[in-house]
C-alpha positions in Angstrom: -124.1 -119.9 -162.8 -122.0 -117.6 -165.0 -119.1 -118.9 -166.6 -116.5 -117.2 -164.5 -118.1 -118.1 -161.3 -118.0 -121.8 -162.4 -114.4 -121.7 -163.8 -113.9 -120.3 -160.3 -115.5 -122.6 -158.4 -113.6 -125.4 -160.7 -110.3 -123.6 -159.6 -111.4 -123.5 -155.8 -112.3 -127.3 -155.6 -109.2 -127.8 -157.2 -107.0 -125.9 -154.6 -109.2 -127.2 -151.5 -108.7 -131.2 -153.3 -104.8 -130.1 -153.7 -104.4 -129.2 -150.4 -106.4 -131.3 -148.3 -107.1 -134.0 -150.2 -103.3 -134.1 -151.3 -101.6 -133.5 -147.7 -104.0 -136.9 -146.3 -103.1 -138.8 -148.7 -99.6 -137.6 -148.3 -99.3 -138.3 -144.3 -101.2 -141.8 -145.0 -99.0 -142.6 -147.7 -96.1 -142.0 -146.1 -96.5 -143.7 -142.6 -97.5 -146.6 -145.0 -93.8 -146.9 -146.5 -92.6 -146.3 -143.0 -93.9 -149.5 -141.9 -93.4 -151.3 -145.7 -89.7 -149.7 -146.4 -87.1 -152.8 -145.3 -84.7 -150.6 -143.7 -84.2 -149.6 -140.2 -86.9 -148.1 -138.4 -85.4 -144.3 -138.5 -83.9 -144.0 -142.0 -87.9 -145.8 -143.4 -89.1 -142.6 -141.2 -86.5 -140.2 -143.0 -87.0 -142.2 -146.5 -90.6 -142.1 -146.3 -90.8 -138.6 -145.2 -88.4 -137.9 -148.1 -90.5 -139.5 -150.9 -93.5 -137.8 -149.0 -92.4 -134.3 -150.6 -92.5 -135.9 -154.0 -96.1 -137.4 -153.7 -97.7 -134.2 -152.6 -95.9 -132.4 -155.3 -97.4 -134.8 -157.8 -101.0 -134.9 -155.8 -100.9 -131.2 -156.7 -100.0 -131.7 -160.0 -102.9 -134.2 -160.4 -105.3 -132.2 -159.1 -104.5 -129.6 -162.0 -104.1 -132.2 -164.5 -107.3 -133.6 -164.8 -109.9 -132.8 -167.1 -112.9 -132.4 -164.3 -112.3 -130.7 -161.3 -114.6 -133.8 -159.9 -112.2 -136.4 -160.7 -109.3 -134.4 -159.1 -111.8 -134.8 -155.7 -112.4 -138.6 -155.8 -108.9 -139.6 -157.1 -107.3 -137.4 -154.4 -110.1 -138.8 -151.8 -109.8 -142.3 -153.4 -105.7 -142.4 -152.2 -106.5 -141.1 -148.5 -108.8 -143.9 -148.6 -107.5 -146.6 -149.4 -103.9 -145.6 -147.6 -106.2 -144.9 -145.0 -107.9 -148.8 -145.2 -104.3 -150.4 -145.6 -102.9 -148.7 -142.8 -105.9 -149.5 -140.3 -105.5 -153.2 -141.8 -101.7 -153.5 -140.7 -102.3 -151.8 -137.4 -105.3 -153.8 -136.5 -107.7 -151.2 -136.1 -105.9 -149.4 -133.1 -105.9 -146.2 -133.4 
């Protein structure tokens, strides 16, 4: 692999991880504080969604931050996850 393919594919993985990756763990993330948040059940959906903006902005930021483009994918993949596992714990599974 030439150098400029591989510094491509780096960047590539690093967009897909940035943009995927980052808008799961995102939407997880924030329908977690919705249910956390202590305020009424519309402003924790506003606040959440709010806060959500932030998060993705630093998920992308992350993703470029990094030193290997791998770490970018199983930090990224490690949030969706484990918002993902907290999520399915307070809902009991449904859904």
């Amino acid at each position: 692999m030439s150098v400029v393919s591989r510094h491509s594919f780096g960047v590539l993985l690093r967009v897909s991880c940035a943009a995927l990756l980052g808008y799961l763990a995102t939407a997880e993330t924030a329908v977690l504080a919705a249910w956390i948040l202590p305020l009424e059940p519309m402003s924790a959906v506003l606040t959440s969604m709010l806060l959500s903006f932030l998060l993705y902005s630093g998920c992308i930021m992350w993703a470029f931050h990094v030193r290997q483009h791998w770490r970018a994918l199983t930090d990224l993949g490690g949030l969706w996850l484990l918002a993902l596992l907290v999520n399915n714990a307070m809902v009991g599974g449904a859904g």
